[in-house]
N, C-alpha and C positions, 0 to 999 in steps of 0.2 A: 726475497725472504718471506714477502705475504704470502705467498701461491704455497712455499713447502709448511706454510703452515694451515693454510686449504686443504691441504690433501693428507696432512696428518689428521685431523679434524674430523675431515671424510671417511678416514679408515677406522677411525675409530668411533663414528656414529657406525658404520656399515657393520662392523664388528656388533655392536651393540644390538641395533637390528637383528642381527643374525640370531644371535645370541638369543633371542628374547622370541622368536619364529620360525627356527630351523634354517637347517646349514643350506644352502642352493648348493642343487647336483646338477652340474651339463650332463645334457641329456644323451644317452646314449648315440644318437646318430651325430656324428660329428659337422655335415653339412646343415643341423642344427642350431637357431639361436635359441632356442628356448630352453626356459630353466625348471626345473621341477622342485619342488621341497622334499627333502626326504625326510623320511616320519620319523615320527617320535617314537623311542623307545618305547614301549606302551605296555610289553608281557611281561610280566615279573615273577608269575610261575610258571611250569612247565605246563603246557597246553596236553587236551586230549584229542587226538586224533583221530578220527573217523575213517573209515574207505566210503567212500560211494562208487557204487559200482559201477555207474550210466559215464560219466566224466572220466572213471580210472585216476584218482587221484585222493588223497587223504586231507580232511579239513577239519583245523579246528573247531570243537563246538565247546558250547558255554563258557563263550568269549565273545564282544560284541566287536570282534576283531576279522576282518576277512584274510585269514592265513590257510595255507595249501601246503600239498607236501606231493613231492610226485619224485624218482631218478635222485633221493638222495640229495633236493636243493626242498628251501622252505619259500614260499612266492607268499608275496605281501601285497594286495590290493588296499593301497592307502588315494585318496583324493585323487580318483580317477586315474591312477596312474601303476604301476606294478612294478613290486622289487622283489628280488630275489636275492637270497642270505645261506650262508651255511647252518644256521640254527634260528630257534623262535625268536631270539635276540639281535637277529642280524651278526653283521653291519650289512646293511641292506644295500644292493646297488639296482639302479634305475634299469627297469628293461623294457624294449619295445613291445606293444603286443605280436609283433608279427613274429619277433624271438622265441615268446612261452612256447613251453610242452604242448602239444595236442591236448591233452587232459584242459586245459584252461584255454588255450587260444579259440577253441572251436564253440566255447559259450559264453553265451552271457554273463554278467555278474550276476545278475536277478534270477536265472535257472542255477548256476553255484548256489544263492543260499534258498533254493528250493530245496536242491539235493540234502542240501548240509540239512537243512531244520528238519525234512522229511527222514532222515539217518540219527538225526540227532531225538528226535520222536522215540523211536524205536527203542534207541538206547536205554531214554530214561524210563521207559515203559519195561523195557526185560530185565534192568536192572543185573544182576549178577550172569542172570542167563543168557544174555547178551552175544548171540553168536559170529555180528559180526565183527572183521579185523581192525585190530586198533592198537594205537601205542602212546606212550606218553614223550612228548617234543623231548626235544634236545638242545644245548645250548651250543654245542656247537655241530662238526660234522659228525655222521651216527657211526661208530666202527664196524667195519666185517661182522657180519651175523650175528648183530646184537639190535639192529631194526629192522623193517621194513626191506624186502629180497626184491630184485630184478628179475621177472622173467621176463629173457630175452625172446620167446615164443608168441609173448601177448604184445601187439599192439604194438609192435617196432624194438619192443622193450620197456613199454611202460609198467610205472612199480604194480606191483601186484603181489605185494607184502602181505606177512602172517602178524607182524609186529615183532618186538620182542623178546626172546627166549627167558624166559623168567625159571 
């Protein structure tokens, strides 16, 4: 009778832990012991979305949040680790680096927020005139030709969105 009350005790400190430090996600590769935290809810508005050109991939800026958008998935660089969501809000699930898009697998985090700040520059500098492409996030998935278009021409098919249609 001691032991089931050990391990109610247990579940419900673990719960509480949890609760209070985020949920543990197993880690995508399943020969795997290791656990990742996944992140905190954190965006609460709709992000602005960037292209950088050099990457091929869209990023949030004026956010001190590392989010991406590329094929119609939103990629979330939280404590060294990467999740990918169907909107800026998730629910985010854990993914390998060797998984990402080309647009992110092939750089650094530290050249990402070169691109992004050096795009993000621009931005606040053209103000209205601002000609490069951009959209504002999504909470969830984006529908048929109302974001960011695929061509299948560029880059395997990486996005190479106008934003959009307003």
């Amino acid at each position: 009778m001691n032991h089931r009350i050990e391990e109610i005790i247990l579940g419900i400190s673990t719960g509480v832990l949890i609760g209070l430090f985020g949920c543990p996600v197993q880690a995508a590769d399943p020969n795997s012991n290791a656990h990742v935290i996944s992140p905190p809810a954190v965006v609460t508005g709709p992000p602005t979305m960037l292209f950088l050109i050099d990457p091929g991939v869209y990023a949030a800026v004026g956010s001190p949040y590392d989010m991406y958008y590329i094929t119609g998935v939103y990629f979330y660089y939280y404590s060294n680790h990467w999740y990918r969501g169907p909107g800026y809000k998730g629910p985010w699930t854990h993914v390998e680096p060797h998984s990402l898009p080309p647009g992110l697998r092939d750089y650094k985090i530290q050249e990402l927020h070169r691109y992004r700040e050096s795009e993000f520059k621009a931005y606040e500098a053209q103000g209205l005139k601002y000609q490069g492409r951009k959209f504002i996030g999504s909470v969830g998935p984006v529908a048929p030709g109302r974001g960011p278009t695929v061509d299948p021409r560029m880059n395997g098919g990486m996005d190479r969105g106008r934003g959009p249609r307003r």
